[in-house]
C-alpha positions in Angstrom: 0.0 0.0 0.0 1.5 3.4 -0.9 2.1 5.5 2.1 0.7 9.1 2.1 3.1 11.7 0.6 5.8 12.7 3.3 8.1 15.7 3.1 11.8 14.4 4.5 14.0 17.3 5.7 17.1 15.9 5.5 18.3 12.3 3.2 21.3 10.8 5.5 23.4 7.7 4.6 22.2 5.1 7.5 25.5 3.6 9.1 24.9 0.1 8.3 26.3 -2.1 10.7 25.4 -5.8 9.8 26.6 -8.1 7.2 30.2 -6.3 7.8 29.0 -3.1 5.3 31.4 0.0 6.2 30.2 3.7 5.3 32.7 6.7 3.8 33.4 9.8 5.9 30.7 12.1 5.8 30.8 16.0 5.6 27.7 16.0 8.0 28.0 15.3 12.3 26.6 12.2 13.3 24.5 10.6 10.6 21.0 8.6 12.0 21.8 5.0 13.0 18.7 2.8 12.3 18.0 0.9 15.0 19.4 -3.0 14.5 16.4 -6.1 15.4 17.9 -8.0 18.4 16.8 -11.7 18.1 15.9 -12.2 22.5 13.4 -14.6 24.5 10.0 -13.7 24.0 8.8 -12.8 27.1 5.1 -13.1 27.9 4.6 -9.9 30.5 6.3 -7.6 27.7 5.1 -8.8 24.1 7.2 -7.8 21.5 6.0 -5.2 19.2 5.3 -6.2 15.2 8.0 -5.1 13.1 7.0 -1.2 11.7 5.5 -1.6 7.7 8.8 -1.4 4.9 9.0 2.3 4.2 8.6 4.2 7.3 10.7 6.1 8.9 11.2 3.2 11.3 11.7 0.8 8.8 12.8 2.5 5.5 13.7 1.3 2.3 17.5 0.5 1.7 19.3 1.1 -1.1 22.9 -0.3 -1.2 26.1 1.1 -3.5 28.0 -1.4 -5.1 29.9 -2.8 -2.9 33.6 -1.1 -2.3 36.2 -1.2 0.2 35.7 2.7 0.2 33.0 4.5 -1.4 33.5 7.8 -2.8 31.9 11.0 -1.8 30.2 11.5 -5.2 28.8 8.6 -5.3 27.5 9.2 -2.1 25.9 12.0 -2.8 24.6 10.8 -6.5 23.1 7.7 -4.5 21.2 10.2 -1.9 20.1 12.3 -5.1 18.3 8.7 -6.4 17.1 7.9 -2.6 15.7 11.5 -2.1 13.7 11.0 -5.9 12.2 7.7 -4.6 11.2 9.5 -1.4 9.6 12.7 -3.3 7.3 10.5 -5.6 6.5 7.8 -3.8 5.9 9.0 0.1 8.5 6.4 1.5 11.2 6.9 3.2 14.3 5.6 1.5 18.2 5.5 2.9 21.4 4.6 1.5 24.0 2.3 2.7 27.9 1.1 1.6 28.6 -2.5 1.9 32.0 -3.1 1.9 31.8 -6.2 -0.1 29.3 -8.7 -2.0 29.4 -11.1 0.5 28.4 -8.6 2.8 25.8 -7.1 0.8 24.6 -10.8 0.1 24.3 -10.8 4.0 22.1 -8.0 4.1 20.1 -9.1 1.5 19.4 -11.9 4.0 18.7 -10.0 6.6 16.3 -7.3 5.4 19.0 -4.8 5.5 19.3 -3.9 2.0 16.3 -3.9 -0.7 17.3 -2.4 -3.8 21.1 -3.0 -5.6 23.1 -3.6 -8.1 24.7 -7.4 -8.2 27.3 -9.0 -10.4 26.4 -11.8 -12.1 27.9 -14.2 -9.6 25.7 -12.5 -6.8 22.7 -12.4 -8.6 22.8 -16.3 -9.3 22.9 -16.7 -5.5 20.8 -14.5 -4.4 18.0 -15.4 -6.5 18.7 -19.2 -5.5 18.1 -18.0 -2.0 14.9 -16.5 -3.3 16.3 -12.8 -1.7 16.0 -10.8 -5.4 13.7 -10.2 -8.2 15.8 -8.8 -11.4 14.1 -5.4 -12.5 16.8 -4.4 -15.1 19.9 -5.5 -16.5 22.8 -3.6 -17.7 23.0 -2.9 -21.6 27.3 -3.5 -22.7 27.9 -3.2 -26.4 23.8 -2.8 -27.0 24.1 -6.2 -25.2 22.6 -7.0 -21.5 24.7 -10.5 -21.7 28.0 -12.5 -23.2 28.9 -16.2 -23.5 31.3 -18.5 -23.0 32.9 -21.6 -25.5 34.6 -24.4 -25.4 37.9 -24.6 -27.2 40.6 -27.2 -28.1 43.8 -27.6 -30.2 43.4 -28.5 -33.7 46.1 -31.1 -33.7 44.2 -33.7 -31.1 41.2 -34.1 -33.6 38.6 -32.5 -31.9 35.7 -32.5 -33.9 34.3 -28.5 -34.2 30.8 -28.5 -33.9 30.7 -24.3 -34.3 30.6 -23.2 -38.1 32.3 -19.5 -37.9 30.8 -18.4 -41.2 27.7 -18.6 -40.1 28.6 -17.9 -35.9 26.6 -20.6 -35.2 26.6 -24.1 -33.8 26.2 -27.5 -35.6 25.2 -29.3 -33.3 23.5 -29.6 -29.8 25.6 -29.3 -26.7 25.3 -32.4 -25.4 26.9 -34.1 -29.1 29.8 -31.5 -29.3 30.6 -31.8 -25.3 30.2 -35.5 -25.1 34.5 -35.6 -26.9 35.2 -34.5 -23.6 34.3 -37.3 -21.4 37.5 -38.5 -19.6 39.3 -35.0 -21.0 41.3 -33.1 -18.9 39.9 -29.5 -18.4 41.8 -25.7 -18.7 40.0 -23.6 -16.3 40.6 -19.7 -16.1 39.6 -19.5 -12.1 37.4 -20.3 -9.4 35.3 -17.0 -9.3 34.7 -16.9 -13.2 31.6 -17.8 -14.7 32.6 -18.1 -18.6 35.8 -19.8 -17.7 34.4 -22.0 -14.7 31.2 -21.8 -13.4 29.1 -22.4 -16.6 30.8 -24.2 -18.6 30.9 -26.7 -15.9 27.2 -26.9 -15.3 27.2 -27.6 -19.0 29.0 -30.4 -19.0 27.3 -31.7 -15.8 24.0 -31.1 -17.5 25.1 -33.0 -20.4 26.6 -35.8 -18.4 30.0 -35.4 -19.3 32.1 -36.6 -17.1 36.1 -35.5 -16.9 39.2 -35.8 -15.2 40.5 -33.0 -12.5 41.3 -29.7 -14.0 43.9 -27.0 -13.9 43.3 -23.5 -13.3 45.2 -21.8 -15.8 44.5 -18.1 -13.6 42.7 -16.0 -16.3 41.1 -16.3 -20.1 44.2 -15.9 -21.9 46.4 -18.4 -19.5 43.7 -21.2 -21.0 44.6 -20.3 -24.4 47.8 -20.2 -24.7 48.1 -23.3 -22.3 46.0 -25.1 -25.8 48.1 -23.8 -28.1 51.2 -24.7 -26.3 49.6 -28.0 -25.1 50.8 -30.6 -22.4 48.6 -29.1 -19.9 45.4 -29.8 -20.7 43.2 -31.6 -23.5 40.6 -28.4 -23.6 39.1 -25.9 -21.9 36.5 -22.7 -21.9 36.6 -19.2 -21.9 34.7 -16.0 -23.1 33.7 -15.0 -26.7 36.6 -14.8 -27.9 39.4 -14.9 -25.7 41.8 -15.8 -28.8 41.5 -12.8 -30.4 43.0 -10.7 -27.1 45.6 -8.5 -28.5 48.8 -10.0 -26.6 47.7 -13.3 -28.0 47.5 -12.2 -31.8 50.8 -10.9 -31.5 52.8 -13.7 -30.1 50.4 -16.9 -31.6 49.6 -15.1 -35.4 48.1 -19.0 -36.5 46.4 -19.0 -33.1 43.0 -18.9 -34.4 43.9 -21.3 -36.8 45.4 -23.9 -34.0 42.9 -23.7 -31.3 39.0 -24.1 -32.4 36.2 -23.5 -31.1 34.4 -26.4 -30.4 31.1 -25.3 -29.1 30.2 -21.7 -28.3 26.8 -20.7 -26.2 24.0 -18.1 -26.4 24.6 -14.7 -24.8 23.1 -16.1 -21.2 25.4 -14.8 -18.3 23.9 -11.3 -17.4 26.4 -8.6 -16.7 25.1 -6.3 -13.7 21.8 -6.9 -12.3 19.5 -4.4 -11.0 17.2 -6.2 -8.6 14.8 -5.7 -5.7 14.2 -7.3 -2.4 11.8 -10.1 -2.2 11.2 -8.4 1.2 9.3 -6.1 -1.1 5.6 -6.3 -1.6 5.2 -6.6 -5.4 2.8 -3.5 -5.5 6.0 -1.9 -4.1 8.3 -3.3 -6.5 6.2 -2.6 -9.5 5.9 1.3 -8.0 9.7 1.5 -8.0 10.5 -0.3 -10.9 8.4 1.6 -13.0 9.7 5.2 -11.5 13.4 4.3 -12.4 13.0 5.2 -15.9 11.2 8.5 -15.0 14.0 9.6 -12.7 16.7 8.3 -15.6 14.9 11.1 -18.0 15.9 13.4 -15.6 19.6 15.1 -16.4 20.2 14.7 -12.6 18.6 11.3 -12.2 20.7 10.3 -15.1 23.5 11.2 -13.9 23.0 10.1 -10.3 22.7 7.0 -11.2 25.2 7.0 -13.6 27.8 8.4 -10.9 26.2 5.8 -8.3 26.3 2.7 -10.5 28.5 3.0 -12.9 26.0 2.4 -16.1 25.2 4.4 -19.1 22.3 1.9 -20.3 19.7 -0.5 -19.0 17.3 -2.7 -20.0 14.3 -3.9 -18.5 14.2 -7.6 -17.4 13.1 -10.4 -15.8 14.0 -13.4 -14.0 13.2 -16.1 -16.9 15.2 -13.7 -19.2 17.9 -15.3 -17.8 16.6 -18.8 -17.3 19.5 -20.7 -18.9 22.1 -19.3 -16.8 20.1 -20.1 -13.3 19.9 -23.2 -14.8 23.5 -24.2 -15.5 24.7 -22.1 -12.5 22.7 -24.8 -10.4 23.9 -27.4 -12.2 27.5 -26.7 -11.8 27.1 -27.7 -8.2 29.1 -25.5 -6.3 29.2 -23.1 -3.4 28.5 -20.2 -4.7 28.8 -18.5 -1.4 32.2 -20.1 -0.6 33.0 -18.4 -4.1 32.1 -15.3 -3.3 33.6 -14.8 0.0 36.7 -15.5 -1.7 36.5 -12.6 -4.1 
């Protein structure tokens, strides 16, 4: 239910305290401190009080920065500009916090401490397996709101291509092309990367593949050259197109000649996600995702949350947009949180 119209006097950046989230130095004196929820025995003389409706004063709406070891003062202030905007057309009360880190802001998610963000792509797999987020928009790169990752292998150990690069398109389905793989060894880029880890290996999980251990290579253009070199590793994954990185070209000329892509994918991991908190009555939701393109048409709103986020274009989404990457992301069978508290 939309709250009636309320005129805020001052917009203040709401020392957040939980999940581990840090906040800049501020020009003003003491900034308000919401209060925290205290989990304590119920006790029957004293009955504790229902929890004040999302969007009062004494319960406001969050919205979190990315997530930095230090924020910067003007992107403080751009955030407050888009927190004061909610607040003027909608009638409730929005703050701003800085989480120091995704795994912290992923820990306020959980705990009702942050409501409307940005999240990486890793993040936002998590997150929505916890059933914490709802994607509103995505962020447009390259007039694109995702990439993809392939699968590549030298030439000289008769891998069979299965991607036809006149046309940019596969030959075949995934699970024919993956299935030379079984008992392979695997080049990985690293843990915390989802075109060069993540998915590819709930590809091959989903396809039933099964291979030997694999070697982290450390980054994209480590797995390539490892392939081109070869005695590391019968094949491995990385973005569209890793060969063609400039360093490469230049040192490997027949590169993309020697090493083939086997396989390649659809655009399906998202870059940055703008989502909102299941915490959030959809009425809510809707209300706010529908203002965020008003405000955008705005020079200042623009630019706030251009300065804030660190995006020029978005697009809006939803959850099924990006179906197939929930889907591989689960079947990849990993900890997710474990990799992200290691970022």
């Amino acid at each position: 239910m939309k709250r009636p119209f309320l005129v805020p006097t001052l917009f203040v950046l709401t020392a957040f305290v939980l999940g581990n989230c840090t906040l800049p130095p501020l020009a003003e004196p003491t900034p308000t401190v919401l209060p925290i929820p205290v989990t304590a025995p119920a006790v029957e003389e004293t009955p504790l009080l229902p929890a004040a409706e999302l969007g009062l004063a004494e319960n406001p709406i969050i919205l979190a920065l990315p997530p930095s070891a230090e924020s910067q003062p003007e992107q403080v202030n751009a955030a407050r500009e888009i927190a004061a905007q909610f607040t003027e057309r909608t009638g409730y009360f929005v703050v701003v916090v800085a989480p120091d880190s995704y795994a912290a802001l992923m820990d306020a998610l959980e705990k009702g401490n942050a409501h409307i963000a940005l999240l990486d792509p890793l993040s936002y797999a998590l997150a929505y397996q916890k059933d914490l987020v709802r994607a509103q928009y995505a962020v447009v790169r390259d007039e694109k709101i995702a990439y993809g990752t392939q699968f590549l292998a030298p030439r000289r150990d008769g891998f069979t291509s299965y991607f036809n690069a006149e046309i940019g398109d596969n030959t075949a389905d995934a699970s024919v092309a993956l299935a030379q793989f079984a008992g392979k060894k695997p080049c990985w880029s690293e843990e915390t990367s989802l075109s060069g880890y993540i998915v590819p290996l709930g590809m091959l999980n989903q396809a039933q593949v099964q291979t030997r251990s694999a070697a982290f290579a450390g980054d994209h253009a480590a797995v390539v050259r490892s392939l081109y070199v070869g005695g590391i590793c019968d094949f491995g994954a990385t973005y569209i197109d890793a060969r063609k990185f400039p360093s490469l070209e230049d040192a490997m000329p027949d590169l993309v000649e020697q090493v083939l892509v086997i396989w390649r994918s659809e655009d399906i991991i998202p870059y940055d996600v703008l989502v909102f908190s299941t915490r959030m009555p959809p009425p809510m939701r809707t209300l706010f995702r529908d203002l965020i393109p008003a405000i955008r048409q705005t020079e200042t709103g623009y630019t706030a949350f251009q300065t804030a986020y660190g995006f020029d274009e978005i697009q809006a989404v939803n959850d099924g947009d990006f179906g197939d990457f929930h889907a591989f992301m689960r079947e990849a069978g990993l900890d997710l949180a474990a990799i992200l508290r290691r970022r």
